[in-house]
N, C-alpha and C positions, 0 to 999 in steps of 0.2 A: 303206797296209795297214789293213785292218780289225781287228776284235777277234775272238779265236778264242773265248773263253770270258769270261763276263759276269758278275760276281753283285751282285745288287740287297737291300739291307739284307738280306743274311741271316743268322741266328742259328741255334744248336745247342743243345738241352740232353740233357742223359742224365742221368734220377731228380731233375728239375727242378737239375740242376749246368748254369750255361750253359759249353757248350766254348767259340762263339762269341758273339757280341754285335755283331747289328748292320753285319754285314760287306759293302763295296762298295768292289767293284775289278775291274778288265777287263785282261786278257792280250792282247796284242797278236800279230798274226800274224807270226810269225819273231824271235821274242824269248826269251833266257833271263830270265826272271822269276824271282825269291828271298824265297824267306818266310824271315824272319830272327825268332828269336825261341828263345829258351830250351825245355828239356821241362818241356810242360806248356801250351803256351802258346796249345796249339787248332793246330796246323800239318798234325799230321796229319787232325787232322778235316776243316780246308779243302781238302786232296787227293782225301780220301774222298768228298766233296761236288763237285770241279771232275769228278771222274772218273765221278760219278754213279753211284757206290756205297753211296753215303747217301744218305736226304734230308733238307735242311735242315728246323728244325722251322718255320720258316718265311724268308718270302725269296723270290726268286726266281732260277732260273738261265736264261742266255742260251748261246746257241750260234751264232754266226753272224749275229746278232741275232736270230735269235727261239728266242723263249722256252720252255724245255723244258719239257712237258707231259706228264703220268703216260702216257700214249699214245707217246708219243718217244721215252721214255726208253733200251729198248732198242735203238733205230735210230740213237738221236744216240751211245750211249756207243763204238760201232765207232769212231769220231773220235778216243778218246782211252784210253791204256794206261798204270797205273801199275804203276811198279816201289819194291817196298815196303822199308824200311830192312832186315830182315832178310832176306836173300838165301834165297829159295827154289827150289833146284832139284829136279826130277824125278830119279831116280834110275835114270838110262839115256845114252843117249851123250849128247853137247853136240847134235849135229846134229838131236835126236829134240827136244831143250828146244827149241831155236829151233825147227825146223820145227811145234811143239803148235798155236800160234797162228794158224798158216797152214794147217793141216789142218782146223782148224775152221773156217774161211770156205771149206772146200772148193776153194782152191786146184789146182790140177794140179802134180802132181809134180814137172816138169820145170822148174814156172816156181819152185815150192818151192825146188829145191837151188837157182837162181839166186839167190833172195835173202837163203838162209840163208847162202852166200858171199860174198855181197853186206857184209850185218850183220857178220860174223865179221870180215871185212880194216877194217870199220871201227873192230871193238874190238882190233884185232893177235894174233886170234887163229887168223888161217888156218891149216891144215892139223890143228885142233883136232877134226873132227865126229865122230871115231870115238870117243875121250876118253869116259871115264865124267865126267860132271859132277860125281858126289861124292866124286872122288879129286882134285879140281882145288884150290888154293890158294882162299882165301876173296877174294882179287884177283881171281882169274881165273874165280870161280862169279859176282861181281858184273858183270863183263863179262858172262861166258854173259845174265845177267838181263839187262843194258842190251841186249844184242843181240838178245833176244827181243822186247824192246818195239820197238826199230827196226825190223825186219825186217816188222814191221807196217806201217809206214809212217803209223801214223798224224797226225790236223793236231797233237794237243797228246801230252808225254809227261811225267807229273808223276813226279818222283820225290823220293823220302821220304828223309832224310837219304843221298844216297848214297854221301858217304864214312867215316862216321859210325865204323865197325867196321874202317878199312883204315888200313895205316902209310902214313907222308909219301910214298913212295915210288907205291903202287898207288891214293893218294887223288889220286896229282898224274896217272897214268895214265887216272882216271875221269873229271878234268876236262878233260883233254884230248881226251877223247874226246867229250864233250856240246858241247866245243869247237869238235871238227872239223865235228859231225853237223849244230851250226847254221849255221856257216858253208856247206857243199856241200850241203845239202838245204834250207836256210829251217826245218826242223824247231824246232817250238815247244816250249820247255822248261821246266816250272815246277817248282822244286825245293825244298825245306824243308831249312835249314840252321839251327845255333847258333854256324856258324864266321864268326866276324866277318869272316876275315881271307878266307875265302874267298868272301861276300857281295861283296865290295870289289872283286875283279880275275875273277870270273864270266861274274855276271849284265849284264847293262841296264839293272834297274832291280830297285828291292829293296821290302818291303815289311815294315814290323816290326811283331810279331805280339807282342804281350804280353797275359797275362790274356785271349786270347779274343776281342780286339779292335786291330783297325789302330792304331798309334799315329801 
């Protein structure tokens, strides 16, 4: 398996503060990856940047192995979806959240419900789509989000502290769920945590983030 995402010495600053420093590391295809590292500690920047939401202030990034280019950028970033620590849902059914993402690739309807059905039995929340999303538990709004990013199918899905905000109970629900999704689809998962304990029995492979720089 090759590498889904690549970055070559790259660094961050915002008002000359460096978020990163220097940063080189490659995700693997069909891997949970783990940025491990306290807040504060540049994690989210480095999602912002795999996601190609940022750009680093210098650096380079890879895709595939080649290298992503001001020109690429919006053709390479369809490849990969984050889901952000604060859970943001649209204010309409569940089925209308998941299906947003697949309406703007202009999907067909048909194939639409298939995969927003699809996403839904993978986070246990079949028979969910008629649900207002902002009357759902804050467990169950983070599934609706992980199932919007799956339902994408994209190669890479970074997600930003995802159980950060959830009791023992719906944070063990979430991991089991990035659990299931790498296991039966090969889906690539990079995720930023500060949970030691959950870095440990995840991910594949960890990477700790202090001060803005790999240690």
């Amino acid at each position: 398996m090759g590498l889904v995402v690549e970055l070559s010495n790259v660094s961050k600053t915002f008002d000359e503060i460096a978020a990163l420093d220097n940063i080189n590391l490659g995700v693997e295809e069909g891997e949970i990856f783990a940025l491990l590292g306290p807040s504060g500690s540049g994690k989210t920047s480095l999602l912002k940047i795999m996601a190609l939401l940022e750009e680093p202030s210098s650096g380079e990034v890879y895709y595939n192995g080649e290298k992503v280019s001001a020109k690429k950028v919006q053709q390479t970033r369809m490849q990969a979806t984050m889901v952000f620590q604060k859970t943001a849902v649209f204010d309409t059914t569940v089925y209308k959240n998941i299906a947003y993402g697949l309406k703007l690739r202009r999907m067909p309807e048909d194939q639409i419900w298939k995969e927003v059905g699809e996403a839904l039995s993978l986070v246990g929340l079949e028979g969910f789509e008629k649900r207002s999303a902002k009357h759902l538990s804050g467990g169950e709004q983070q599934r609706v989000a992980l199932a919007r990013a799956l339902a994408l199918k994209t190669r890479i899905v970074l997600l930003d502290e995802p159980t950060a905000n959830l009791d023992p109970r719906n944070a063990s629900i979430i991991e089991e769920i990035i659990s299931s999704a790498n296991h039966a689809s090969k889906t690539t998962f990079v995720m930023a945590t500060h949970n030691i304990f959950q870095a440990r029995t995840l991910p594949h492979r960890i990477a700790l983030l202090q001060n803005g720089a790999i240690k």
